[in-house]
C-alpha positions as CSV (number, residue, x, y, z in Angstrom):
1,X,-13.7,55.3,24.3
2,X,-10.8,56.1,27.0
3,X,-11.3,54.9,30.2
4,X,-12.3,57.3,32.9
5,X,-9.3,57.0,34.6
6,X,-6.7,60.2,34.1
7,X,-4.7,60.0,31.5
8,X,-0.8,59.2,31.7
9,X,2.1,61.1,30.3
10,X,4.1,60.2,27.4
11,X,6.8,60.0,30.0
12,X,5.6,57.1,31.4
13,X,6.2,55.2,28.4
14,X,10.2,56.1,28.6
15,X,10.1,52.5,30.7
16,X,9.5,50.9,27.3
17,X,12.2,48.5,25.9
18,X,14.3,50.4,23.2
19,X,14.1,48.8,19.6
20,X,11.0,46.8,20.4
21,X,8.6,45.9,17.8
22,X,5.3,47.5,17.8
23,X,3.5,44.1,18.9
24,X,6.1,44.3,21.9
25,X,4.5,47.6,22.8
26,X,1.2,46.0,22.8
27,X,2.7,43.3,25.1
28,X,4.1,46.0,27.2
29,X,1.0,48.0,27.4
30,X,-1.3,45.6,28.2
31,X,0.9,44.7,31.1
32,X,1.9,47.7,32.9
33,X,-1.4,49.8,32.0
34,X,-3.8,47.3,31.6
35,X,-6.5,49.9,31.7
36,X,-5.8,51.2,28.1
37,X,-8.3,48.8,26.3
38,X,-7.4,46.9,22.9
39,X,-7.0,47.3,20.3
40,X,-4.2,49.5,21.7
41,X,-2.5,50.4,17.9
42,X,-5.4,52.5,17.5
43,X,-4.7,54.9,20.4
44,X,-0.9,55.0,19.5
45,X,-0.3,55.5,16.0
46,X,3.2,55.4,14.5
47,X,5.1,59.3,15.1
48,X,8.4,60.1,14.0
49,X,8.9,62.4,17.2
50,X,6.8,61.0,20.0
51,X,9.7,59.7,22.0
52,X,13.3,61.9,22.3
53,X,16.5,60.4,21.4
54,X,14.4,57.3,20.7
55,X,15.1,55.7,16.9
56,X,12.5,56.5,15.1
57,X,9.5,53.9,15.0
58,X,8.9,51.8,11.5
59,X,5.6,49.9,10.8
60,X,6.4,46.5,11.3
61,X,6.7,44.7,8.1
62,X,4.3,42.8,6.0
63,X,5.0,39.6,5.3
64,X,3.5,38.2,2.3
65,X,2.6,34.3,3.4
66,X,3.5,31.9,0.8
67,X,2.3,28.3,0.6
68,X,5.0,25.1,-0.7
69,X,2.0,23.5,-3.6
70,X,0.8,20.3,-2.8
71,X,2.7,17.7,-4.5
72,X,0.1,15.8,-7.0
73,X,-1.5,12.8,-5.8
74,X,-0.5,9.5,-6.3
75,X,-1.5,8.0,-10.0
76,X,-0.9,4.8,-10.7
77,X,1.0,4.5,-13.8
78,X,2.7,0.8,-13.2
79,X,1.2,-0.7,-16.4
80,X,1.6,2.6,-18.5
81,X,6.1,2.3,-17.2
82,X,5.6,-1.5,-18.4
83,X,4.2,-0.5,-22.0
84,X,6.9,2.3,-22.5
85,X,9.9,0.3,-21.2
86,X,10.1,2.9,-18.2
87,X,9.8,0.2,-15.4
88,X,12.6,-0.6,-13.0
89,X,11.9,-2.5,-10.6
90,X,13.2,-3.5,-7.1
91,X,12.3,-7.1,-5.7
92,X,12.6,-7.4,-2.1
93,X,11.2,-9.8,0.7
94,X,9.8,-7.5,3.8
95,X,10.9,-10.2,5.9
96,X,14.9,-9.5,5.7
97,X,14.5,-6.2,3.7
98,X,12.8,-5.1,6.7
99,X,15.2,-6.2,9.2
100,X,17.7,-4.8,12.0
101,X,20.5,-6.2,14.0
102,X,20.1,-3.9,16.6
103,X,23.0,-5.9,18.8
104,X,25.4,-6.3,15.8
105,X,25.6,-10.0,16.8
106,X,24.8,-10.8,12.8
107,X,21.6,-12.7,13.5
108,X,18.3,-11.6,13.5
109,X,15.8,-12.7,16.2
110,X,13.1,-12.3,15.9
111,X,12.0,-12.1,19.7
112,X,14.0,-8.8,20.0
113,X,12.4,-7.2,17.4
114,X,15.0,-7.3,15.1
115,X,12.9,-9.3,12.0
116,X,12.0,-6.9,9.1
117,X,8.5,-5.3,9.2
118,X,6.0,-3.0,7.0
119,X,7.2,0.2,8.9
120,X,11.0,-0.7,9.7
121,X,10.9,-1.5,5.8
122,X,9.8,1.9,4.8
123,X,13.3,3.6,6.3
124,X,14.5,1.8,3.1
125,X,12.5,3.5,0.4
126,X,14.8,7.1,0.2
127,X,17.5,4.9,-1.1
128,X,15.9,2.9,-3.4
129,X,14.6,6.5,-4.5
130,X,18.0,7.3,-5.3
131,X,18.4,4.7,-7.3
132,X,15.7,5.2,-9.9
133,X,13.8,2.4,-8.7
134,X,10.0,3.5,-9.5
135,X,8.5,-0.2,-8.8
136,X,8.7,-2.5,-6.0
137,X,7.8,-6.7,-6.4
138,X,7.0,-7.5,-3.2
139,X,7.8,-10.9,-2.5
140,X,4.3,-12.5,-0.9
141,X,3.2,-11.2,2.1
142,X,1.0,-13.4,3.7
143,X,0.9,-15.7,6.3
144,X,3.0,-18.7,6.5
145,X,1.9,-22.8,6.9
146,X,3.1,-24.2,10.0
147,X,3.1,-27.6,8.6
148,X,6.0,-29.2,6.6
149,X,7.8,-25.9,6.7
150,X,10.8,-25.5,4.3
151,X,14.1,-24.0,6.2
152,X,16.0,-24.5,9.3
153,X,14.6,-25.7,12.9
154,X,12.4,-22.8,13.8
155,X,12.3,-21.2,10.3
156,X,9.4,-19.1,9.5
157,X,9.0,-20.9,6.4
158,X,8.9,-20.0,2.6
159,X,6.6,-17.2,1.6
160,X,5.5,-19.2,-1.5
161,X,3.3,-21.6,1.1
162,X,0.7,-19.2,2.4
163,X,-2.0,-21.2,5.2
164,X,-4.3,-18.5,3.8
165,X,-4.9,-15.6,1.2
166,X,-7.2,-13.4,2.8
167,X,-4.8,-11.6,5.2
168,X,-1.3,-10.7,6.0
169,X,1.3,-12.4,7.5
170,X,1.5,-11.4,11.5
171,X,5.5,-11.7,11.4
172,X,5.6,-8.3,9.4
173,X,3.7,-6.3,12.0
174,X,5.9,-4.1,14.3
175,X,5.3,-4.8,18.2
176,X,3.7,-2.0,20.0
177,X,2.7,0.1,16.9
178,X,-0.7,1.7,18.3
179,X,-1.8,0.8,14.1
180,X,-3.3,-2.5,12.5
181,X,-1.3,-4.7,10.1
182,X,-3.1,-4.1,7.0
183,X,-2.8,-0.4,8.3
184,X,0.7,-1.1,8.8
185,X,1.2,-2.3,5.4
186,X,-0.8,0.3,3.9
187,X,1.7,2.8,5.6
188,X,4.5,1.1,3.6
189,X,2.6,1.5,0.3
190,X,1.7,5.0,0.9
191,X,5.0,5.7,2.2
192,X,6.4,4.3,-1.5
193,X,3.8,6.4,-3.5
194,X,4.8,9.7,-1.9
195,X,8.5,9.0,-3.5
196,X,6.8,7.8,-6.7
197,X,7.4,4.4,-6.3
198,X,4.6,1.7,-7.6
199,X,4.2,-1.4,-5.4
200,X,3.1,-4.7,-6.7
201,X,3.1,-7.6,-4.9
202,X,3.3,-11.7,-5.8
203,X,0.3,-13.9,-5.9
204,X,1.6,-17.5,-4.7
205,X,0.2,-20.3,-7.2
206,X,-0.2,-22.9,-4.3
207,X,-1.4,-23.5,-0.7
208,X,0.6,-25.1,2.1
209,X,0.0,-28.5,3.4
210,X,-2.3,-25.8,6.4
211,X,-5.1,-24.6,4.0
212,X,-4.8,-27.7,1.7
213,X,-6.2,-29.6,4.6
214,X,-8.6,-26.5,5.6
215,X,-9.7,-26.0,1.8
216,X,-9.4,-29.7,0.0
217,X,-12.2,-28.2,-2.1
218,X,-9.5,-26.1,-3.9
219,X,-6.8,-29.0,-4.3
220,X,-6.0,-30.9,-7.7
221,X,-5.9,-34.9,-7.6
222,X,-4.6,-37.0,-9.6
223,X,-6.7,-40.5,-10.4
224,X,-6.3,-42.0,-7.6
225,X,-7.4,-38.9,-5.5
226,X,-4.0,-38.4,-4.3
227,X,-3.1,-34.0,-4.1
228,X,-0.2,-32.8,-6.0
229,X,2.8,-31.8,-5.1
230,X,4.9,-29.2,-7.6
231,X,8.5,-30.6,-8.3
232,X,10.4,-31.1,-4.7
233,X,8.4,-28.4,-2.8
234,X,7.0,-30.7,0.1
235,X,5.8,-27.6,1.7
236,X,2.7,-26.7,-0.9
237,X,0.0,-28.5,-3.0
238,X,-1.4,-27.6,-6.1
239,X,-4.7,-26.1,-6.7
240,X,-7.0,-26.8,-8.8
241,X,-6.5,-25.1,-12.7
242,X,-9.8,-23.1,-12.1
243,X,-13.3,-23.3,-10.2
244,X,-15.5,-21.3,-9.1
245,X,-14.5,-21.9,-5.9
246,X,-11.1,-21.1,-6.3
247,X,-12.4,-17.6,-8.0
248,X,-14.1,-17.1,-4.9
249,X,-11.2,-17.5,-2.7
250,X,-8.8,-15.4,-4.8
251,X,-11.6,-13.0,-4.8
252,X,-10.7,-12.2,-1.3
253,X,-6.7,-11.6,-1.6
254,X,-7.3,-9.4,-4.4
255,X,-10.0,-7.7,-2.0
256,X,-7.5,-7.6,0.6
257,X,-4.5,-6.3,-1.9
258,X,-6.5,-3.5,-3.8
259,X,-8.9,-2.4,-1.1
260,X,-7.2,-2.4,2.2
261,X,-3.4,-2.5,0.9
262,X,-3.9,-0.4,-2.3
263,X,-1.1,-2.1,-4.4
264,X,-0.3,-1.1,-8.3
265,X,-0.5,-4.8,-9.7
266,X,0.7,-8.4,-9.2
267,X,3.2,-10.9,-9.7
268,X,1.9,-14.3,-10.9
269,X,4.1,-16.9,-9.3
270,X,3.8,-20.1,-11.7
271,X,1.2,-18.1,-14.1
272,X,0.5,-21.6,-16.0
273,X,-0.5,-22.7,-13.4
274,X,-4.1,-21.2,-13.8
275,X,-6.1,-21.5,-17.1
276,X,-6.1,-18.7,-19.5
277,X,-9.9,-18.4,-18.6
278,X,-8.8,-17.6,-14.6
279,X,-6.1,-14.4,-15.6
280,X,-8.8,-12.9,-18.2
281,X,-11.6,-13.1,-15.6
282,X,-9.4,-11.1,-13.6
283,X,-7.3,-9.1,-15.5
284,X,-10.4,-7.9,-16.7
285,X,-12.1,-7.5,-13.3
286,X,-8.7,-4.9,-12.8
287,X,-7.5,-4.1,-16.3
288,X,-6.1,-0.9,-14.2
289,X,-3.5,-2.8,-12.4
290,X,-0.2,-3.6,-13.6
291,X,-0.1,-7.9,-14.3
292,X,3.5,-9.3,-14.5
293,X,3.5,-12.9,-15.6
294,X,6.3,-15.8,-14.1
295,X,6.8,-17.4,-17.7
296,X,9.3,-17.4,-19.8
297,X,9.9,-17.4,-23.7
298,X,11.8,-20.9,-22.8
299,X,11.9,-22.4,-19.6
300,X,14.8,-24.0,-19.2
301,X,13.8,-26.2,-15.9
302,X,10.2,-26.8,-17.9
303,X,8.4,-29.2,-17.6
304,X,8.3,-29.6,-14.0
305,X,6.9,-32.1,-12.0
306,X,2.9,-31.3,-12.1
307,X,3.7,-28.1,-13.8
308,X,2.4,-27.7,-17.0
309,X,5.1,-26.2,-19.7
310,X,5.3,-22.4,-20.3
311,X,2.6,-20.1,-22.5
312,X,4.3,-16.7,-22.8
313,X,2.2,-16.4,-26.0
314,X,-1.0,-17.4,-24.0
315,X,-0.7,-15.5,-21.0
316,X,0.2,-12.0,-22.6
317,X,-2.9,-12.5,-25.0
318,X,-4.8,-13.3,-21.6
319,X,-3.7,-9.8,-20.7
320,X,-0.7,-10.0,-18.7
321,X,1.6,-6.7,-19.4
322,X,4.9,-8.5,-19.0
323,X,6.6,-11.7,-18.7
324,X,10.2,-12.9,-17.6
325,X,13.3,-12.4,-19.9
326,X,15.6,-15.7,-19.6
327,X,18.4,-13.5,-18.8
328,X,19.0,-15.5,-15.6
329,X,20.5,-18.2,-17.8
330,X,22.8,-15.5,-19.5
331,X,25.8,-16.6,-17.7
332,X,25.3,-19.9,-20.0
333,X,25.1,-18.1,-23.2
334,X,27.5,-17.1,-25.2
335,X,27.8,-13.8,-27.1
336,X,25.6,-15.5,-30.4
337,X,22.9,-17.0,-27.9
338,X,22.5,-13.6,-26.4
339,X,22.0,-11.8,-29.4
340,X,19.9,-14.1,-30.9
341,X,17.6,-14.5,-27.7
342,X,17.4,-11.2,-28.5
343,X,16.1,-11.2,-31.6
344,X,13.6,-13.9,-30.7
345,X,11.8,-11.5,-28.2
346,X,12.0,-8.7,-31.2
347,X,10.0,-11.6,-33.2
348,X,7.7,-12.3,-30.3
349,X,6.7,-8.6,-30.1
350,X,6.2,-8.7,-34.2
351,X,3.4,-10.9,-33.6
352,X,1.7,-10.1,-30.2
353,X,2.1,-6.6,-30.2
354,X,4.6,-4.0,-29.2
355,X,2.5,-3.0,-25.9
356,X,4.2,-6.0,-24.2
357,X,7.3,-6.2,-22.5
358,X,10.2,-8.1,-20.6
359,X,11.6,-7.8,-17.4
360,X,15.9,-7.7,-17.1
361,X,15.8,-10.8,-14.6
362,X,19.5,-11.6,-14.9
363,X,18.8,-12.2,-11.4
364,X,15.5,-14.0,-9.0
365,X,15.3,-14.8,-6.0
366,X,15.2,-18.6,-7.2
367,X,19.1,-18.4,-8.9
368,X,22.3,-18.3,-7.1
369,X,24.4,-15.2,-6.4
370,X,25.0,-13.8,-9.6
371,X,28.8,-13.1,-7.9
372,X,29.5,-16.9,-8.7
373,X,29.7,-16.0,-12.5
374,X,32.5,-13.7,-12.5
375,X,32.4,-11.3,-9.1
376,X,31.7,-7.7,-9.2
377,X,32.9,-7.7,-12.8
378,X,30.3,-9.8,-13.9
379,X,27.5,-7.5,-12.1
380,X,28.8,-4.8,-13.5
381,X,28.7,-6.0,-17.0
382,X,24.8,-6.9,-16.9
383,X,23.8,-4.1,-15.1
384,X,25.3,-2.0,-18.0
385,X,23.0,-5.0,-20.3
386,X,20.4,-4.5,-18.1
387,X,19.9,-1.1,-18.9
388,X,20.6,-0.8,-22.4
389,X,19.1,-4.1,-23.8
390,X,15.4,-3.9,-26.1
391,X,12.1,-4.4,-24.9
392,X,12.6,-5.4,-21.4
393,X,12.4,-3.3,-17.7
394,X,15.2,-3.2,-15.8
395,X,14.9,-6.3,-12.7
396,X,16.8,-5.9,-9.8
397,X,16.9,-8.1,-6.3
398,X,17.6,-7.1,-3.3
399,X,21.1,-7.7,-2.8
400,X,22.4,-7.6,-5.8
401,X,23.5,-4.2,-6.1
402,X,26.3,-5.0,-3.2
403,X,27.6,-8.0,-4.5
404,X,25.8,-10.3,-2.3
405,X,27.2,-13.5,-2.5
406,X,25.1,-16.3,-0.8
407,X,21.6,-17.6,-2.2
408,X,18.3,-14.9,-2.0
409,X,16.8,-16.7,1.5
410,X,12.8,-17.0,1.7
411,X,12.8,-19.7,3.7
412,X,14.9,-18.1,7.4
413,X,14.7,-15.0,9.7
414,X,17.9,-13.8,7.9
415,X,19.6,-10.2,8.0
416,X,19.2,-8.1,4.8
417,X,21.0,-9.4,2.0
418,X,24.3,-7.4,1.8
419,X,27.8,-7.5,0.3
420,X,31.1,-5.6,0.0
421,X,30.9,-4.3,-3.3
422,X,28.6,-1.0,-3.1
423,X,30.5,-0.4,-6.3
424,X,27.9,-2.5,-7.9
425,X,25.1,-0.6,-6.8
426,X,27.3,3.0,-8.5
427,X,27.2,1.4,-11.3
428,X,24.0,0.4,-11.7
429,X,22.7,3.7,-10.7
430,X,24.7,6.0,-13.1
431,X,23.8,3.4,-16.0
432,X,20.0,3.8,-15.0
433,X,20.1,7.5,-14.6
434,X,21.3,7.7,-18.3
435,X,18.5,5.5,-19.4
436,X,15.6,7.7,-17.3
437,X,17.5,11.0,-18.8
438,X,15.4,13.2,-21.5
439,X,18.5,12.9,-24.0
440,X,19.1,9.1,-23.5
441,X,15.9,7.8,-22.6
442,X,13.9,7.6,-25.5
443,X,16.2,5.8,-27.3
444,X,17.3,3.0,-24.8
445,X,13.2,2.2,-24.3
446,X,11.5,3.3,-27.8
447,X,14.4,2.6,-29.7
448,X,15.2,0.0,-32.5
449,X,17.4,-2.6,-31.9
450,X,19.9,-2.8,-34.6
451,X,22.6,-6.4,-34.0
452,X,26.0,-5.9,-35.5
453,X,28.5,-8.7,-36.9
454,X,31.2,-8.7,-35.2
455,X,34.5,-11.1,-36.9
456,X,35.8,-12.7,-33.8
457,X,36.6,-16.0,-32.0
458,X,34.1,-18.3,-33.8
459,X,35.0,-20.9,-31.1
460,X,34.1,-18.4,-28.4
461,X,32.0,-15.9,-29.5
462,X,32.6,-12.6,-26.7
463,X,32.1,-9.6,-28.0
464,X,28.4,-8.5,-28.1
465,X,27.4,-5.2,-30.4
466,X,24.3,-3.9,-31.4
467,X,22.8,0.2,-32.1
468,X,19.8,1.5,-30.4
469,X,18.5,4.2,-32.6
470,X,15.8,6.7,-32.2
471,X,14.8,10.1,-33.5
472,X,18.3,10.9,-35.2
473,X,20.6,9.7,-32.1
474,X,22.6,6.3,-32.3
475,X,23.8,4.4,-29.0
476,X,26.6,1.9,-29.7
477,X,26.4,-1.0,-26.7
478,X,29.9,-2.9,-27.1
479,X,30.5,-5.5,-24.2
480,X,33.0,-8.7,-23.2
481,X,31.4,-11.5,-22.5
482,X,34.3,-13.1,-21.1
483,X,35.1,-12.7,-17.5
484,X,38.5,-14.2,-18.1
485,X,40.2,-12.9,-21.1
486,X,40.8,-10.3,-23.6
487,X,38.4,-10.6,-26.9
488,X,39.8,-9.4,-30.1
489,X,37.3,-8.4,-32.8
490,X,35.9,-6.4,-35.7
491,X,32.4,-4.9,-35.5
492,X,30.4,-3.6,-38.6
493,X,28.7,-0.5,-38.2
494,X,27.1,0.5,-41.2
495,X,28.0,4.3,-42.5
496,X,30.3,5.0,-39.4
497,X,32.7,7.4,-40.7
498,X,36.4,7.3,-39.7
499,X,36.7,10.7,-38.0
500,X,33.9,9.5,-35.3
501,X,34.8,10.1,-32.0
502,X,33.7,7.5,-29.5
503,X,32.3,9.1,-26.2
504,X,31.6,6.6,-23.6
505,X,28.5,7.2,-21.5
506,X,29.3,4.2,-19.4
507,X,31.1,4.4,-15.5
508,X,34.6,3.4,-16.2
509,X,35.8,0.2,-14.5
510,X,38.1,-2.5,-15.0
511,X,40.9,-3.5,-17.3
512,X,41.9,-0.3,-20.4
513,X,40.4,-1.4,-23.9
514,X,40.8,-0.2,-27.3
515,X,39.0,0.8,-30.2
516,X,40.1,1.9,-33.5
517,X,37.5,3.9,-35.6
518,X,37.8,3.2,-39.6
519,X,35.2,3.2,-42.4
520,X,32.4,1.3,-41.3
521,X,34.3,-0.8,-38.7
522,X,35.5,-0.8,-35.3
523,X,38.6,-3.1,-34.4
524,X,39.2,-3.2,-30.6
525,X,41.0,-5.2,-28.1
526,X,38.3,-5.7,-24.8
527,X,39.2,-6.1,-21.6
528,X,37.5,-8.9,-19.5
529,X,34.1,-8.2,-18.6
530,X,33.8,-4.5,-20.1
531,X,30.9,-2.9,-21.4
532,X,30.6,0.5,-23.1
533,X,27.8,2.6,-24.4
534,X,28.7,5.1,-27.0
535,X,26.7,8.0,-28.1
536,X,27.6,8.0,-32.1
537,X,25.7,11.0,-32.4
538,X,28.3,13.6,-31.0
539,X,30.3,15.6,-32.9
540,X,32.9,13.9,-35.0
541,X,37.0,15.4,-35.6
């Protein structure tokens, strides 16, 4: 109905703005004859000659609303990346990961809120992202015994001495944040899943001298009664193999880590240190999780000091999905070794089962810089190993892929580990972007791992060769050993024809080599440190 007022000529509406959409008219209306009553469209419908020398009026646009889908949830695949080779993972201590020199005075203090936290930590997850990191080892994250710390005066101590395992450590929780620190934390894990990356964090095998005198229940004796300390690490005693007890007490970190955390699996520090009884009780409590085992195929500082000798067998049939590849020592071997070490996991695998796997540790945070063994060259070289080598997940630490140089510190408030040589880290990520491709992929994690002779330097055996074959495509992995010297060799490749081209997948870097192409042989000239990848399977001349 109009309102009984009279009504007003069209003229009166000449005040109206000129090009205005129709909302604007309702705008307009409503404030200069608020007596016309809404809906006001319906008493002025769109004309083509209601208003001279006006441009004519359109409808206003539809616009169609369109919504971005939701990106799937989170699913936890960790276990599922371990079993298909597809894990690369990133270990990292929140403690210096985590932290800021905010003055630039290259110390981190800790009273000016400059030590690394849950939430400061996740500003570093878009470049590990970037990387192809799709797994994160967190170093352990709970809180620190104040007794017999490990470190300088005023240290915060060694994460691997926890005073107890039922919550986290109160250094990692940002000051002022209105949020909890296992809220905090579970920021950082939810933060990591919504770039795809799986979190898993370590599970110490000991307790500090704090919760060995809180818990003595737990604690193993020798016969006098006496506790026992691992090796030269003052800082911890050793708990019992297994108890009940001791169930019941893990019982509560895994509570902690799963429930309130929501991690993807676990790192067992010292995994012989538990019986095989202990990791199936578990394992099978949470066959779901991810379980990475600290053991290797040959321990070469075992047997410690009230530390039983390695199981690798033992623990992977107990369930654990992985255990540690001994290519820390690598640096020791020479060309043969490697190859053969090699070969010995390919055995291992023959008899346990090909749903287990490696990880690449060239590198823990328990060896020195691997800088000392020949530089950026030398990173280079088993980074290119790293992601090309059978039956093992790429292992990286943080640091590494800048050329830190000084030892991985769990023990200090310390800056994030960083070196001049991001070069390191180009590398890296160009060799792992080839080995997550669709045409390269398969065949550097499913593929068979074919050695190669290679006539050589019998005295110093440098040239390492072997194929990686899958589906119809051949990868040829051709490195020098030696960070020093050129290596002269001959490498057999069975039914290479002579017209092959060689097409180099690899980053170039370093010192020019050669390679000469005949029937069934390759001759080249290396340079230090070098290490190629080619794709046999292109076209030949």
């Amino acid at each position: 109905m109009w309102s009984p007022v009279s009504y007003t000529p069209w003229t009166a509406y000449a005040s109206m703005p000129p090009h205005a959409p129709r909302s604007a008219y309702g705008q307009w209306a409503s404030q200069q004859y608020a007596y016309i009553p809404a809906p006001w469209q319906s008493y002025f419908p769109a004309r083509t000659t209601w208003l001279p020398n006006r441009p004519l009026m359109k409808p206003a646009a539809v616009t169609k609303v369109t919504t971005k889908p939701a990106a799937p949830p989170f699913k936890n695949r960790l276990k599922e990346l371990f079993f298909n080779r597809e894990a690369v993972t990133y270990a990292l201590h929140i403690r210096t990961f985590g932290a800021r020199d905010k003055n630039g005075d290259m110390i981190i203090d800790p009273n000016k809120n400059e030590s690394g936290t849950f939430l400061k930590a996740i500003q570093g997850l878009p470049e590990l992202k970037a990387m192809g990191i799709n797994n994160i080892h967190l170093l352990p994250i709970l809180p620190v015994g104040k007794k017999e710390r490990l470190g300088d005066f005023g240290s915060p101590g060694s994460v691997y001495a926890p005073e107890a395992y039922d919550s986290l450590n109160e250094e990692y929780k940002e000051p002022n944040s209105p949020y909890t620190l296992v809220q905090e934390a579970r920021m950082f894990v939810d933060a990591a899943h919504k770039l795809g990356i799986h979190v898993m964090v370590d599970i110490p095998s000991c307790a500090s001298v704090d919760l060995a005198e809180t818990r003595p229940d737990l604690l193993a004796r020798d016969a006098q009664g006496n506790t026992l300390t691992p090796t030269n690490w003052v800082d911890i005693r050793m708990f019992v193999k297994d108890s009940p007890a001791l169930r019941d007490y893990y019982q509560k970190f895994f509570d902690l880590m799963i429930n309130d955390v929501g991690v993807d699996g676990f790192r067992a520090d010292v995994a012989r240190a538990r019986t095989m009884d202990f990791w199936r009780y578990f394992i099978g409590k949470y066959p779901d999780k991810a379980w990475l085992a600290e053991t290797y195929t040959e321990e070469d500082a075992s047997p410690m000091k009230n530390i039983p000798r390695d199981v690798p067998e033992d623990l992977m049939k107990a369930g654990f999905d992985s255990i540690y590849g001994q290519f820390h020592i690598f640096h020791d071997m020479d060309a043969h070794q490697y190859i053969e070490y090699l070969q010995q996991h390919q055995a291992l695998f023959n008899r346990i089962g090909p749903q287990k796997s490696l990880i690449g540790s060239f590198l823990t945070h328990d060896d020195p810089s691997t800088m000392k063994h020949g530089g950026a060259l030398y990173c280079k070289l088993i980074s290119g190993l790293m992601a090309t080598q059978p039956h093992a997940n790429p292992y990286i630490l943080d640091g590494f892929t800048t050329g830190y140089t000084h030892e991985f510190d769990i023990f200090n408030w310390r800056q994030r580990p960083t070196g001049q040589h991001p070069d390191i880290g180009e590398f890296l990520t160009k060799m792992l972007a080839i080995r997550q491709s669709k045409t390269y992929g398969p065949v550097l994690t499913r593929g068979q791992f074919i050695p190669l002779e290679v006539s050589q330097n019998k005295k110093d055996p440098s040239i390492i060769a072997f194929l990686r074959q899958h589906q119809g495509k051949t990868l040829l992995v051709v490195a020098n050993k030696n960070m020093n010297s050129i290596a002269k060799g001959t490498i057999e490749v069975p039914g290479l024809n002579p017209r092959q081209k060689l097409f180099n997948l690899a980053p170039s870097y370093g010192g020019t080599s050669t390679f000469v192409v005949n029937s069934g042989t390759i001759e080249t000239t290396m340079a230090p440190g070098r290490f190629y990848l080619f794709d046999l399977t292109m076209p030949q001349l």
